[in-house]
N, C-alpha and C positions, 0 to 999 in steps of 0.2 A: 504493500500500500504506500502511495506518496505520502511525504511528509507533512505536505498541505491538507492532504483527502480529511486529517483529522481533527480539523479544524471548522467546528459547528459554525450553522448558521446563526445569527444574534437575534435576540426579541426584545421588543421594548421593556427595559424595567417595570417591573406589573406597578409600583404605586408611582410609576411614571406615568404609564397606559391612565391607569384611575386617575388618576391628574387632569390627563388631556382630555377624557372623557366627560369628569366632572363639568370643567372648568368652559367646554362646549354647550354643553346641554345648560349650563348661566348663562350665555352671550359672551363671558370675559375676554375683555380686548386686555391685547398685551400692550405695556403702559411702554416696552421699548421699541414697537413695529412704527416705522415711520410712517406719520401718516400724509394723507394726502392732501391735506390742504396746506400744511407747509410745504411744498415743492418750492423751489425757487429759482427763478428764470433771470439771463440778462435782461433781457427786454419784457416791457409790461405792454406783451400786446394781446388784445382782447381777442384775437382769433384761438389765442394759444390756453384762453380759462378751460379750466376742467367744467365738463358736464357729464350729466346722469349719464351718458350714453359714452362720451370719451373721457374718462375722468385724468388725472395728470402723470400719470403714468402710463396708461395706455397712450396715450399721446405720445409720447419719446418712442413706445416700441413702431409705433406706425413710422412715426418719423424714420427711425432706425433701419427698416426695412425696406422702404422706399427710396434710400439713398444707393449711388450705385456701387460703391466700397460692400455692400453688404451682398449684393450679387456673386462677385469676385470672389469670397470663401470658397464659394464651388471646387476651385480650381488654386486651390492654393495650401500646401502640405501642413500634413498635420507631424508626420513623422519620416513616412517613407517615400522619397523626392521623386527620383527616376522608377517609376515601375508604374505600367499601365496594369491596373486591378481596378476595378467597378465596386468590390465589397472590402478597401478598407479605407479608412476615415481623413477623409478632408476637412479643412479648418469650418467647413458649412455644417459636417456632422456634429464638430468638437461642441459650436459653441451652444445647438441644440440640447444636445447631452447635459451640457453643463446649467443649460436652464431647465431642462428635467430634474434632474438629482437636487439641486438648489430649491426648484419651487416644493418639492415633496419635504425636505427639510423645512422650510419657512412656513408650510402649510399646518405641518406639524407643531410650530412652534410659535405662530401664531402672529408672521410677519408679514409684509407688503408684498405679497406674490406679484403684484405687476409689476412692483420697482425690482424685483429679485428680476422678472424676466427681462426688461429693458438695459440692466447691466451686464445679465449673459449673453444676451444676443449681442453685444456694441463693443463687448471690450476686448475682442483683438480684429476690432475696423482696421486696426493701423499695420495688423502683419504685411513681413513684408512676404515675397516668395520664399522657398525652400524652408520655411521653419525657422529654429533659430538656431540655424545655422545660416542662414540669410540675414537674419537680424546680426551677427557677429561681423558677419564681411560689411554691412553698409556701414556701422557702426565707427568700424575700421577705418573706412576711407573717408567718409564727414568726417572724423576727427582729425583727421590727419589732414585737411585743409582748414578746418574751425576750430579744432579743441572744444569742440559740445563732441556727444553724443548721442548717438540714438537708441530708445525706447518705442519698443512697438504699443507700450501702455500709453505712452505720453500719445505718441503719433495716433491713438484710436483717439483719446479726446480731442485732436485737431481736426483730426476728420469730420468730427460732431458737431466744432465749437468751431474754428473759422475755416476750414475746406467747405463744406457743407452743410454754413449753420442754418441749423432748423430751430433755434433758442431752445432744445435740449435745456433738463433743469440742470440743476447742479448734483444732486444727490445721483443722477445718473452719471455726468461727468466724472466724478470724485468716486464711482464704485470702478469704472472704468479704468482710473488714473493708478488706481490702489492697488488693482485685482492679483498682482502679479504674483501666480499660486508656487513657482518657482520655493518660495522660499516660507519652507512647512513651521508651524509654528502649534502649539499645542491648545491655546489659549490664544483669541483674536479678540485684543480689547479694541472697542471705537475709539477712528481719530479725531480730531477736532477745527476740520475743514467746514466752517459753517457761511462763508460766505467766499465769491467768485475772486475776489484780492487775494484772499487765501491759497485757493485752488491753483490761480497765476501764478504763485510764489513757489507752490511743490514744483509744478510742472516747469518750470523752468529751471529751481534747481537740480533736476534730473536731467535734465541737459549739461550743464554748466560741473556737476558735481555725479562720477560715478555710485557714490555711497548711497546716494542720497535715497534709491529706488529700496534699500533694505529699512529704510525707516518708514514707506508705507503704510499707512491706516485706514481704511476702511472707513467713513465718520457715518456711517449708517451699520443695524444690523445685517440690512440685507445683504449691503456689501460685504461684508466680512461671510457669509452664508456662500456668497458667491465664490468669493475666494478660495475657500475649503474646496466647492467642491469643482473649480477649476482643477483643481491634485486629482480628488476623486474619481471624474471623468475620463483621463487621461492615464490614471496608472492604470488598470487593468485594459483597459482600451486598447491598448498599447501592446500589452501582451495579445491581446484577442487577432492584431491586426499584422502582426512577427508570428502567428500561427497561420495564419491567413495564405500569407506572404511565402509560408513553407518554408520560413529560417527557423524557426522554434517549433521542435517534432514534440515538446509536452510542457509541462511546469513545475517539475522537478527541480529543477535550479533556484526554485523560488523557495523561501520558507520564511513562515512567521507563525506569531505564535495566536494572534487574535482575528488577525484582519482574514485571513484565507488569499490566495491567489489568484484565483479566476477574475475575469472583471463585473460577474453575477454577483458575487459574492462579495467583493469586496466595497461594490455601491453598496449591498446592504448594510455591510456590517459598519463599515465607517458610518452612514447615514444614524442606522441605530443609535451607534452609540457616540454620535455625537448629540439626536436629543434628547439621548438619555442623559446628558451633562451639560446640557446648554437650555433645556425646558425653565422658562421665570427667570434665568439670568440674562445678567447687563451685558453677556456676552457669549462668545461662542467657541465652544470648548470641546475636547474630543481626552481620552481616561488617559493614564501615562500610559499604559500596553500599549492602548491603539496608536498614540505618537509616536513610540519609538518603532510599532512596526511599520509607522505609516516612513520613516526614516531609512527602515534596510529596505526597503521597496522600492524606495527613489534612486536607492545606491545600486541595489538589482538589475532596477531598469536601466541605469547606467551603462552597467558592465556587462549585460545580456544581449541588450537588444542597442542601445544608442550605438554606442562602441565597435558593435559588431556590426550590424544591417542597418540601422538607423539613420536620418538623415542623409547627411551626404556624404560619406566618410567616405567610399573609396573615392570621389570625384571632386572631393572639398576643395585642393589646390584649385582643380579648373575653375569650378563654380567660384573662387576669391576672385579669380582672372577676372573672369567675367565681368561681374561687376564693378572691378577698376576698370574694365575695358569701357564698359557702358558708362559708369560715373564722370570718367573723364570726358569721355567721349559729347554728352548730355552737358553737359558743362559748358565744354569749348563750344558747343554751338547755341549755348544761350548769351553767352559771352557776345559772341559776335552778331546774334542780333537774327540767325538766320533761322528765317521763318519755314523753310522745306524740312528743319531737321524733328522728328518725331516728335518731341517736346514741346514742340509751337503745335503740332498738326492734330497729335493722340494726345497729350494729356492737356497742353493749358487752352487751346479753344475748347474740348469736351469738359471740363470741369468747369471753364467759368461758362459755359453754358444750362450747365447742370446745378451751378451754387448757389444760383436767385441772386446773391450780391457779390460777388467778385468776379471785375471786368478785368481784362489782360492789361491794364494800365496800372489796377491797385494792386496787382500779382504779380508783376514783372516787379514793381516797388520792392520787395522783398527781399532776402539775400537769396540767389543765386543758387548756395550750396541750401537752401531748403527748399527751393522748388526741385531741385534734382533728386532730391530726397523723397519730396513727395511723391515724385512719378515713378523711381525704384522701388519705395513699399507697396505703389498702390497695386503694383503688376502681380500677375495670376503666375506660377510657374510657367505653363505654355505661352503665357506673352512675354514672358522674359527670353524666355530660349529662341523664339521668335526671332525677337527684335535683333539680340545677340547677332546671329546668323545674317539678318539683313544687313545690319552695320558695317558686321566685318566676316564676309563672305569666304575670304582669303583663309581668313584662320583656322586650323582644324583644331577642333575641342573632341576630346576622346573620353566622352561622357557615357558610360554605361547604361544603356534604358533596356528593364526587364520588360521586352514587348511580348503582351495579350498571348500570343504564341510560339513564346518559345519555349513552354513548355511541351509541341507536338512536333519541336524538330527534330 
């Protein structure tokens, strides 16, 4: 028997259960779920007030999904870059997932399900192509002309807030800017971003200051709900999708002692027991067992599947090329003003046609090295590889793609 097999399914704490049931059948509203009449917007415009029918959350997700960044998920990796497969997970599955297991959590626990959905669905607007390992190469090369950085956290709330402001609240922005599930924590106390000066202030020092993305807070519960189960969605998913893919023959190599291995299982159990420890409190918490398994997990998935099949590892060199090739490339031709080069043609007439308010004259305004930015994250893998090839035709890139059938040759 595998080491995981014996490793039970979890069930709500029974005077947890009796809790939630009691405390349903009173009406009791949880005194920490944000509600929806303080939402807060830049702009006070009356098209954007909640009603019975759109209340102020629902309105961000509409927003959210009718922007075209949120199409682009389709086509844009979640783990495994080069390999044509139909059944494993694109950033359009990820961030669905992640507002499933999040609203069943907040449902439970008695929080803003629509705010939990409008920050699942929004906060990796800003990926860039190939995962992050695409986030590392752009990262790379902006700083090496600016000394900022880039954050594909930061870069979703730009998307939201001035690529394609739709006045988005804040409490959406700031679940967004926060979410980065990267970095597992046992306990997710709220931060204290309670107005847009604030929010300007993280987000820019995440540009300007690598550190800065580890001191993220969450200033909502939903958000930090969110957060959690951005990990959640993605550790066994991950495994599911390295089986998929016919790199990982079983889950053997996995072991813990609380959570289980599969990605069935492991939704459940962390979900469990995190409202078995977060039910009536100021925050959101998961037992020490489940933390420290939720920790060999991340190291697992590392050394199993990243390291090995993941990403872009055998192709990482090319894929840097790449996009110094295109970065520079996208540069020199904003530089000079020339209006044929993809940048003028594919991204800044289709975007400020798409923004409602930014014309090519208050976009051009900008630095240089963040419109080339914006046009490198906003690309799908296949429009990057695209473009690549069009550019520079001459060049041979020796990119591994597991195509549809080569399993029948």
């Amino acid at each position: 028997m595998s080491a995981h097999a014996s490793v039970p399914y979890m069930t709500l704490d029974p005077e947890v259960e009796a809790a939630i049931r009691l405390d349903r059948a009173n009406d009791w509203q949880n005194p920490h779920a944000f509600r929806d009449a303080d939402a807060l917007r830049r702009l006070d415009n009356p098209h954007d007030d909640a009603t019975l029918v759109r209340p102020a959350f629902v309105r961000d997700i509409e927003k959210i999904l009718n922007i075209p960044a949120y199409n682009r998920y389709a086509d844009k990796t979640q783990v495994f870059s080069f390999a044509e497969h139909d059944d494993i997970c694109r950033r359009g599955l990820h961030v669905q997932l992640v507002s499933r297991v999040a609203r069943t959590i907040g449902t439970a626990l008695g929080l803003n399900t629509d705010l939990i959905e409008a920050i699942a669905l929004s906060h990796d607007l800003g990926h860039t192509p190939f995962g992050h390992a695409g986030e590392r190469f752009l990262s790379k090369v902006y700083h090496a002309h600016t000394g900022r950085y880039f954050n594909h956290n930061v870069q979703s709330v730009r998307v939201m807030d001035q690529l394609y402001p739709r006045n988005i609240s804040l409490q959406t922005l700031d679940g967004a800017l926060c979410h980065n599930g990267e970095f597992a924590q046992q306990v997710l106390e709220r931060g204290t971003t309670a107005t847009f000066a604030q929010l300007d202030e993280l987000y820019e020092g995440c540009c300007v200051d690598e550190q800065v993305i580890g001191t993220l807070r969450p200033s909502t519960l939903e958000g930090c709900v969110v957060r959690v189960s951005d990990m959640i969605a993605y550790l066994g998913k991950d495994r599911s999708d390295a089986q998929a893919m016919g790199v990982l023959p079983d889950l053997d190599g996995f072991h813990t002692t609380v959570m289980g291995a599969g990605n069935a299982q492991i939704i459940n159990n962390l979900t469990v027991d995190i409202i078995n420890n977060s039910y009536r409190q100021d925050r959101i918490s998961m037992s020490p067992d489940m933390f420290q398994d939720v920790k060999v997990a991340k190291r697992q998935n590392y050394q199993i599947i990243y390291l090995q099949e993941g990403m872009v590892d055998e192709t990482s060199n090319v894929v840097e090329e790449m996009f110094t090739d295109l970065y520079e490339r996208l540069r020199a031709d904003l530089l000079a003003g020339d209006e044929s080069s993809p940048i003028f043609a594919h991204h800044i007439s289709r975007l400020c046609a798409s923004s409602r308010t930014l014309t090519p004259e208050t976009y051009l305004a900008e630095s240089v090295d963040q419109v080339v930015v914006d046009y490198l994250s906003s690309m799908t893998d296949s429009y990057f590889h695209a473009l690549h090839k069009h550019l520079f035709p001459a060049k041979e890139r020796n990119i591994h793609l597991r195509a549809y059938c080569d399993d029948l040759r």
